[in-house]
C-alpha positions as a Markdown table, in Angstrom:
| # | Residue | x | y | z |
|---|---|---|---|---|
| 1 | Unk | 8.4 | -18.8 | -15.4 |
| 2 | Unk | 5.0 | -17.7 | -13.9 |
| 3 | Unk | 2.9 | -16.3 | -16.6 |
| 4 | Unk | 1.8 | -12.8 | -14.6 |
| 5 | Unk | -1.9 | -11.6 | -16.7 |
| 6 | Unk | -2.1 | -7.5 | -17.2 |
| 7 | Unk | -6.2 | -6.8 | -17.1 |
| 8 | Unk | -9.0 | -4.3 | -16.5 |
| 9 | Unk | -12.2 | -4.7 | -14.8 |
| 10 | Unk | -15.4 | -2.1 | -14.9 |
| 11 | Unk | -16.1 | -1.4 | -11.0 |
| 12 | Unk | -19.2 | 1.2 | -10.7 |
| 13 | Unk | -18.1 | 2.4 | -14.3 |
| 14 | Unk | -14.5 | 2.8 | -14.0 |
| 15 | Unk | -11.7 | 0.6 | -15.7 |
| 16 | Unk | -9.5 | -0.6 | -13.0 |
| 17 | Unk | -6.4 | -2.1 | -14.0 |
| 18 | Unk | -4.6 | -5.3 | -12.0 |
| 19 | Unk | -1.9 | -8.0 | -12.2 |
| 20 | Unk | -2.7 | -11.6 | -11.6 |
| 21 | Unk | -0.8 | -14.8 | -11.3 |
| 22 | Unk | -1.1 | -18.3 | -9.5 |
| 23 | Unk | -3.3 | -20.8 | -9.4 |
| 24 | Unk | -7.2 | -19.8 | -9.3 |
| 25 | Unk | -7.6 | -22.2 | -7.1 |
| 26 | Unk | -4.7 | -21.3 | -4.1 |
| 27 | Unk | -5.0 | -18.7 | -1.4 |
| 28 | Unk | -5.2 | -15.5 | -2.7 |
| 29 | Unk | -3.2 | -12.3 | -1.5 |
| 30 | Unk | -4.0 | -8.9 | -2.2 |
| 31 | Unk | -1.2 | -6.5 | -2.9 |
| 32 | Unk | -2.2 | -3.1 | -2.1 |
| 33 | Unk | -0.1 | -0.2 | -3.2 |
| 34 | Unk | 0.9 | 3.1 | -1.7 |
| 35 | Unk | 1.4 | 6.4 | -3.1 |
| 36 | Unk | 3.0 | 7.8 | -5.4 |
| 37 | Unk | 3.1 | 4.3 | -7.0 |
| 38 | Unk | 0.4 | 1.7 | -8.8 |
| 39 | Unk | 0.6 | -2.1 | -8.8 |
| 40 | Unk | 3.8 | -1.6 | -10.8 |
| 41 | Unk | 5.7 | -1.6 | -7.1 |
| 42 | Unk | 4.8 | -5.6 | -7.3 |
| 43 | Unk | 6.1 | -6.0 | -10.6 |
| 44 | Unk | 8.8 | -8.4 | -9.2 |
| 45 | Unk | 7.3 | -10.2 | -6.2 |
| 46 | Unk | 4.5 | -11.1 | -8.4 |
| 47 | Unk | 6.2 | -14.5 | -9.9 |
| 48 | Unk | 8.1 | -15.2 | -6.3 |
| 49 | Unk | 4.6 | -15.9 | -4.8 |
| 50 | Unk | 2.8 | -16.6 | -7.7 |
| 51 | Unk | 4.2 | -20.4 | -7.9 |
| 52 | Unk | 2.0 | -21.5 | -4.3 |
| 53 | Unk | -0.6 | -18.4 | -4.3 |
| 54 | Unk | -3.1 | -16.2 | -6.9 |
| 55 | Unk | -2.0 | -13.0 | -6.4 |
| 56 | Unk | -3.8 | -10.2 | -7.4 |
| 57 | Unk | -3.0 | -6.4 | -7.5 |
| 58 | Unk | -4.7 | -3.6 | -8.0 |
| 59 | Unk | -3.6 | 0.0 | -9.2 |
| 60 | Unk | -6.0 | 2.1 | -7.2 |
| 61 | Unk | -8.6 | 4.8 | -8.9 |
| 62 | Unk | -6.4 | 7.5 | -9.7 |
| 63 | Unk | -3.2 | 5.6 | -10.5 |
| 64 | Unk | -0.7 | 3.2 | -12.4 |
| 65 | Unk | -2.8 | 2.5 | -15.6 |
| 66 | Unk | -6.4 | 2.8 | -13.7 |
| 67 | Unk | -8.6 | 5.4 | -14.7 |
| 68 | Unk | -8.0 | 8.7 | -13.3 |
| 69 | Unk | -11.2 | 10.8 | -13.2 |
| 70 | Unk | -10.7 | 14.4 | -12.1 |
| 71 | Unk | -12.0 | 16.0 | -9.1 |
| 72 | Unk | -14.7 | 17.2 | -10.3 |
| 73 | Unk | -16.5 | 13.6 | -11.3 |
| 74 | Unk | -15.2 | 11.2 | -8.2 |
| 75 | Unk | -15.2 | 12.3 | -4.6 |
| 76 | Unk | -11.5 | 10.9 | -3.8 |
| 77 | Unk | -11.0 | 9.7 | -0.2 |
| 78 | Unk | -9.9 | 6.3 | 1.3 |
| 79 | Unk | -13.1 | 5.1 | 2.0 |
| 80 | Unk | -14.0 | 5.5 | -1.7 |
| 81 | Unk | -10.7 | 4.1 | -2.8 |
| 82 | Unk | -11.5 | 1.0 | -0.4 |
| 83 | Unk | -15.1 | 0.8 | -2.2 |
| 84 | Unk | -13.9 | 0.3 | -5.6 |
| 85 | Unk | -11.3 | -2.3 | -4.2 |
| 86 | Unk | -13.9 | -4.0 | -2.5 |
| 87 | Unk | -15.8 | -3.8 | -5.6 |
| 88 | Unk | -13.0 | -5.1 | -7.8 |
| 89 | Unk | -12.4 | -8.2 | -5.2 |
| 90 | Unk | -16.2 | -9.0 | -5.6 |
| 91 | Unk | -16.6 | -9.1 | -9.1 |
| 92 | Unk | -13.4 | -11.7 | -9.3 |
| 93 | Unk | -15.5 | -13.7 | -7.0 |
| 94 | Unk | -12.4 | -13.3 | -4.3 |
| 95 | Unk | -14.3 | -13.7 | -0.7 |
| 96 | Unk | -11.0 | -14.4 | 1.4 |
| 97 | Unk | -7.6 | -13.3 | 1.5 |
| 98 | Unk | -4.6 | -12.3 | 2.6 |
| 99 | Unk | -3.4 | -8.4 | 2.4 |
| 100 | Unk | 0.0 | -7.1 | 1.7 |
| 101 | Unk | -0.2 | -3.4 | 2.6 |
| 102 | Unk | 2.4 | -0.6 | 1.9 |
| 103 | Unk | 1.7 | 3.2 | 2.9 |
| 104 | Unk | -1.7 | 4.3 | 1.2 |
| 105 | Unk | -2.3 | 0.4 | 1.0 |
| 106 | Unk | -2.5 | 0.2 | 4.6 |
| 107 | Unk | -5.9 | 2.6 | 5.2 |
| 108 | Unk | -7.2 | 0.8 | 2.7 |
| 109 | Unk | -6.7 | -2.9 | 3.8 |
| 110 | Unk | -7.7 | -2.0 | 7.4 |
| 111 | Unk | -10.9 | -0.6 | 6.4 |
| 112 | Unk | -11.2 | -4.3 | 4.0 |
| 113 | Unk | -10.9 | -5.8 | 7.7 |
| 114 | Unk | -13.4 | -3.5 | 9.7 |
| 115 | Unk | -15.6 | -3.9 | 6.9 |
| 116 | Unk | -15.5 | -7.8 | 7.1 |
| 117 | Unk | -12.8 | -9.5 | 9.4 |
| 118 | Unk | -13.0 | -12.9 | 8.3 |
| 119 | Unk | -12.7 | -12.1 | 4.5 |
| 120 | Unk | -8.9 | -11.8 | 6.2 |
| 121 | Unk | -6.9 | -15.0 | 6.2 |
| 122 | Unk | -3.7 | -12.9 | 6.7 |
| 123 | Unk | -1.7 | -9.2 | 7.1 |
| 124 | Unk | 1.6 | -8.4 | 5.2 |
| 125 | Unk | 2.2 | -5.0 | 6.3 |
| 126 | Unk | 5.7 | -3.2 | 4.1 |
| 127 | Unk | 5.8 | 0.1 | 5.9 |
| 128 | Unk | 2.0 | 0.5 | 6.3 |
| 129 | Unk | 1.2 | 2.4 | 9.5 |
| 130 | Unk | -1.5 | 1.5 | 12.0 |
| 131 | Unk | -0.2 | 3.4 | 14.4 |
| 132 | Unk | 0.7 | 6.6 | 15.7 |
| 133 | Unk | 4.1 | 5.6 | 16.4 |
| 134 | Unk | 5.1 | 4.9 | 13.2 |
| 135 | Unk | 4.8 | 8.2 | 12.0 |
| 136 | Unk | 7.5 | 10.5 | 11.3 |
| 137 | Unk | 7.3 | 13.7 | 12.6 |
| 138 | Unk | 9.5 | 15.7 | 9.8 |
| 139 | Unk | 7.8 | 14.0 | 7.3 |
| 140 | Unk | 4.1 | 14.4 | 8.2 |
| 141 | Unk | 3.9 | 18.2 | 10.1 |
| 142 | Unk | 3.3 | 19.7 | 6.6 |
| 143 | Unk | 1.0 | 16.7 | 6.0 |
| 144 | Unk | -1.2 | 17.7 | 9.1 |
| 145 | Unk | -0.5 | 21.3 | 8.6 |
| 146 | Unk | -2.0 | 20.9 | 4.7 |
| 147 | Unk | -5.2 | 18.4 | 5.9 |
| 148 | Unk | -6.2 | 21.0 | 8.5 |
| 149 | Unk | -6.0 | 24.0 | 6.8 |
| 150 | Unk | -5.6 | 24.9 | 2.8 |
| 151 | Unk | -4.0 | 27.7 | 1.8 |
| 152 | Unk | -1.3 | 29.2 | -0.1 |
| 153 | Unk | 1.1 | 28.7 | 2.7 |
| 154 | Unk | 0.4 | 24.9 | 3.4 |
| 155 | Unk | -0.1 | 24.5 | -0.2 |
| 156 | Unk | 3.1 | 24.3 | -1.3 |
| 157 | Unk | 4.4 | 21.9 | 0.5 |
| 158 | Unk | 1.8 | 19.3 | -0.5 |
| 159 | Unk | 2.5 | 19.7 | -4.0 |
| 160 | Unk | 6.0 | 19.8 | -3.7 |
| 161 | Unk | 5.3 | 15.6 | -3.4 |
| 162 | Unk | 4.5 | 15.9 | -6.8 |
| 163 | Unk | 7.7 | 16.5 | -7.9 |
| 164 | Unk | 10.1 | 14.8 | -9.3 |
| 165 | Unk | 12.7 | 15.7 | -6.7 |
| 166 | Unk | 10.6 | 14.2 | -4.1 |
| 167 | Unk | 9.2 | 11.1 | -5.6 |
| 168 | Unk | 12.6 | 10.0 | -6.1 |
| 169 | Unk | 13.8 | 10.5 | -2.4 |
| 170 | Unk | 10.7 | 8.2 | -1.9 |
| 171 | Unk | 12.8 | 5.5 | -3.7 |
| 172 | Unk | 16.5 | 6.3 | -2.4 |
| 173 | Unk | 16.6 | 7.7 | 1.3 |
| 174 | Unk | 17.6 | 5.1 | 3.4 |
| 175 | Unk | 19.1 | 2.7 | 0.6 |
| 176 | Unk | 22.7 | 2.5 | 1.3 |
| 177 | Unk | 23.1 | 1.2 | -2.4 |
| 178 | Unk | 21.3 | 3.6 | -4.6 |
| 179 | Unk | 22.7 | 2.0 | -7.6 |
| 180 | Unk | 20.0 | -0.8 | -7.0 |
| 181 | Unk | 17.4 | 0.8 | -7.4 |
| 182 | Unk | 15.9 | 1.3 | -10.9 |
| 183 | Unk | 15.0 | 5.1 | -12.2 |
| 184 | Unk | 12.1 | 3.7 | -13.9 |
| 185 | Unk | 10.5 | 3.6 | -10.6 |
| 186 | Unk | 10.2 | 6.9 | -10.1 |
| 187 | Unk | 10.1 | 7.9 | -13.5 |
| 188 | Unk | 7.0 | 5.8 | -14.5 |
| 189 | Unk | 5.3 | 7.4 | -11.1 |
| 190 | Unk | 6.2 | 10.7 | -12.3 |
| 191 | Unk | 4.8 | 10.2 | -15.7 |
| 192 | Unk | 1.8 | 8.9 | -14.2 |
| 193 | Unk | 1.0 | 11.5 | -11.3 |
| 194 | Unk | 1.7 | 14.1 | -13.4 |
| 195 | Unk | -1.4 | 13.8 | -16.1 |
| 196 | Unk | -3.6 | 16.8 | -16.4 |
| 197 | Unk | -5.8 | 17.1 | -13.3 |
| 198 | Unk | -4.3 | 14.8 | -11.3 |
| 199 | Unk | -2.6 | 16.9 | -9.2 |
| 200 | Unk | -6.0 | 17.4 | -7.6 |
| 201 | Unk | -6.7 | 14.0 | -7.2 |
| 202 | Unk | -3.5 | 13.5 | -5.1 |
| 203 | Unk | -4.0 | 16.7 | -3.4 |
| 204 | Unk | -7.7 | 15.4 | -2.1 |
| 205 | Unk | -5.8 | 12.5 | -0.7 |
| 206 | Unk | -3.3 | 14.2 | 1.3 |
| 207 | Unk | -5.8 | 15.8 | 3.0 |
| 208 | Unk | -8.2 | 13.1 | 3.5 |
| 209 | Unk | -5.0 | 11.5 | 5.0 |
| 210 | Unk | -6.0 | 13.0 | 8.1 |
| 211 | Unk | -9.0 | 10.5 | 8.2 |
| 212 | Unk | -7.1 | 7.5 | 9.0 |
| 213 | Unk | -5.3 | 8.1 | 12.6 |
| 214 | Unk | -8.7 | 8.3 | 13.9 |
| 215 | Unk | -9.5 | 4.9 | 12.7 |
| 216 | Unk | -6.7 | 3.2 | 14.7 |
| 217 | Unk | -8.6 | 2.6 | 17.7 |
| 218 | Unk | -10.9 | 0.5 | 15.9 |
| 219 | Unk | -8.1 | -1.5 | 14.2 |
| 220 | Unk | -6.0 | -2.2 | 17.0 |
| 221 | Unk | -9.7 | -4.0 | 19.0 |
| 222 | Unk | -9.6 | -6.0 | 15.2 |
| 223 | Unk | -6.4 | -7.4 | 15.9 |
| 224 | Unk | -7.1 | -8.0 | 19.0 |
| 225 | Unk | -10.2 | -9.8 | 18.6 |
| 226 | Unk | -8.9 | -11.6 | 16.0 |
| 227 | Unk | -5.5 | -12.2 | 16.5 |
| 228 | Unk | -5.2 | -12.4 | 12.3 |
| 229 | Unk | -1.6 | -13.8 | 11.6 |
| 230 | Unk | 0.5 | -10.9 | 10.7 |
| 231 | Unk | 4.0 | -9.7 | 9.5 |
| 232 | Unk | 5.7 | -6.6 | 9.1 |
| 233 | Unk | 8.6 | -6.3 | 7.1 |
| 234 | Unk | 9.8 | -3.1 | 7.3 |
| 235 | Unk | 12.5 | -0.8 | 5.9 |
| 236 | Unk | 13.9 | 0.2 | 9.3 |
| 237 | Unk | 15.5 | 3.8 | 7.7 |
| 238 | Unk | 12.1 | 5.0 | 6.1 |
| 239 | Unk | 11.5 | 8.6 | 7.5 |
| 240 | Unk | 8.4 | 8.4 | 6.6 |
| 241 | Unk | 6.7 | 5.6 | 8.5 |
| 242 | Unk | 10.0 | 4.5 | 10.9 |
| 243 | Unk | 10.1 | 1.1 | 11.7 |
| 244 | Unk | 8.4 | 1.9 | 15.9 |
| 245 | Unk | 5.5 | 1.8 | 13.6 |
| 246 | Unk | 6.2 | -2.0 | 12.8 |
| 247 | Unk | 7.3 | -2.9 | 16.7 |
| 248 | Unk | 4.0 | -1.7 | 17.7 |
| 249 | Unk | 2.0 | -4.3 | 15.9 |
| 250 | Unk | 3.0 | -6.8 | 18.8 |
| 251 | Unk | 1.2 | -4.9 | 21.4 |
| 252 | Unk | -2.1 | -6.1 | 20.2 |
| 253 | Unk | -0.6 | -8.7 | 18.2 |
| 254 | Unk | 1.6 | -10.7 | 20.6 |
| 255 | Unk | 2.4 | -13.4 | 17.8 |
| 256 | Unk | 3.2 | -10.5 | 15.0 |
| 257 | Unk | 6.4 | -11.5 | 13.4 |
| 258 | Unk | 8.5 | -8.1 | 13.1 |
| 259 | Unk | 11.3 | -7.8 | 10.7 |
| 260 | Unk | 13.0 | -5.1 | 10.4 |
| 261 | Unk | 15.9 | -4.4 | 6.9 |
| 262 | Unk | 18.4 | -2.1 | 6.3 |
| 263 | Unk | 16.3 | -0.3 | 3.8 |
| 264 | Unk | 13.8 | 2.3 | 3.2 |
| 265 | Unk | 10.2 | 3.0 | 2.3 |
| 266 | Unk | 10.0 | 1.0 | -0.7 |
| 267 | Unk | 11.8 | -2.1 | 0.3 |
| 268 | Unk | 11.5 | -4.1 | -2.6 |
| 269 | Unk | 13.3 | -2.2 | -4.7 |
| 270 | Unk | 16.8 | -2.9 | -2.9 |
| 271 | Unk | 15.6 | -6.3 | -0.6 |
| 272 | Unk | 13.5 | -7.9 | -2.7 |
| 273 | Unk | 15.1 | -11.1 | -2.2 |
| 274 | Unk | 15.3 | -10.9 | 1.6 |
| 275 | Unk | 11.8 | -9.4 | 1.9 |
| 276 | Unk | 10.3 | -12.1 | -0.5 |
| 277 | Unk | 12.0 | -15.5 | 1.3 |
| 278 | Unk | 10.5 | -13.8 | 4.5 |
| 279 | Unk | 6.6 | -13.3 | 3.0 |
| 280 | Unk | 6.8 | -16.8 | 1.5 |
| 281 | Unk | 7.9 | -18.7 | 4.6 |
| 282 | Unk | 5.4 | -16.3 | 6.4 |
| 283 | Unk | 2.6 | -17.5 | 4.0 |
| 284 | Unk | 3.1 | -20.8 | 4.2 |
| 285 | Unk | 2.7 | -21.2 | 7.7 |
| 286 | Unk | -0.1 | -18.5 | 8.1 |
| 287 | Unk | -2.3 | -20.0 | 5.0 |
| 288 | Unk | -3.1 | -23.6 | 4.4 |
| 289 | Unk | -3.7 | -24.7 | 0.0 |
């Protein structure tokens, strides 16, 4: 059994909490969460890669177990979020590496890659958009509507993804076996997002949302000028990022490898299996020891 470590590192004073596991010495990959969840999300993938690869993940500021300072002390946004990251990855003396990127996880590792493309060796992407295709159009009007203009009509809809109700649709829709997937998901994210103040925290990243479509652009010429090995292994029945956001990977990654499973937005909770034999055989012949 792979012995996973549960730890905390100071990054520009705040304690940042991560999971690690492998050998110090093998290819690193990066698992970056999304919202409303922390590296908890990795909990079970963790030891299925951790026997060929060191595997580190992060719960960004603001969630899982990582400190969570309010609004009024840290300017949230994704490009602070991808500072502390970067931050972390430094002090662990980590300098290349693959990234596994799932919904907030996704802004976040592409800004990793404009900031320094050959730190890459390697893109998972789990339902982390890079393009406009992928996005859902029920799901992300009030999104757009609430990141454009604040007010007690767009409001409501924004918090309303703080809710219980709606964290755990993030976990069921398009699972055809609900049974499969564990309550304490959403329960531990509820528990979590809920603490006083952070509802602001959560609310300044739903509108700084809006600052990621615009960076596309700029990804797409990094994948092209790179041509950086990359899967994405999707939940095809996510309505929130639907799986035309994973086919459009190949049009500036002819090579992507594209699989698509019967799932939703958080596919490891009811493929974990399927999705992990397809990351490892992906890894090993995208990553040399």
């Amino acid at each position: 059994m792979v012995a996973v470590q549960h730890r905390f590192a100071d990054v520009d004073g705040h304690r940042i909490f991560y999971r690690e596991a492998g050998p110090a010495d093998a290819p690193t990959v990066v698992l970056l969460h999304g919202y409303p969840t922390s590296s908890h999300m990795f909990r079970a993938l963790i030891p299925k890669l951790a026997e060929e690869y060191h595997v580190v993940a992060p719960d960004h500021l603001g969630f899982g177990l990582s400190d969570a300072p309010g609004v009024d002390e840290f300017a949230y946004s994704f490009d602070a979020l991808t500072r502390i990251t970067s931050g972390l990855l430094s002090g662990l003396g980590i300098a290349r590496y693959a990234i596994y990127v799932q919904d907030y996880g996704a802004p976040i590792g592409w800004r990793l890659a404009l900031a320094n493309p050959s730190a890459i060796t390697a893109i998972i992407s789990q339902n982390g958009n890079a393009y406009d295709e992928g996005f859902v159009e029920s799901f992300w009007t009030d999104v757009w509507a609430y990141a454009a203009d604040q007010n007690e009509q767009t409001e409501p809809a924004a918090r309303f993804a703080l809710t219980r109700e709606a964290i755990r649709w993030q976990y069921l829709h398009g699972v055809s076996e609900p049974t499969l997937v564990d309550p304490d998901t959403w329960e531990h994210d509820l528990a979590l997002v809920s603490r006083p103040g952070n509802d602001l925290v959560q609310l300044s990243l739903f509108r700084d949302y809006a600052t990621n479509p615009p960076l596309y652009p700029a990804v797409h010429e990094y994948f092209r000028s790179s041509q950086v090995p990359l899967l994405a292994v999707w939940g095809e029945r996510d309505e929130i990022f639907g799986p035309d956001g994973a086919k459009a990977f190949a049009r500036d990654l002819p090579d992507a490898r594209i699989e698509l499973l019967p799932g939703g937005h958080f596919l490891l909770e009811s493929h974990l299996d399927e999705a992990a034999a397809i990351i490892r055989d992906f890894l090993a012949s995208a990553l040399t020891r």
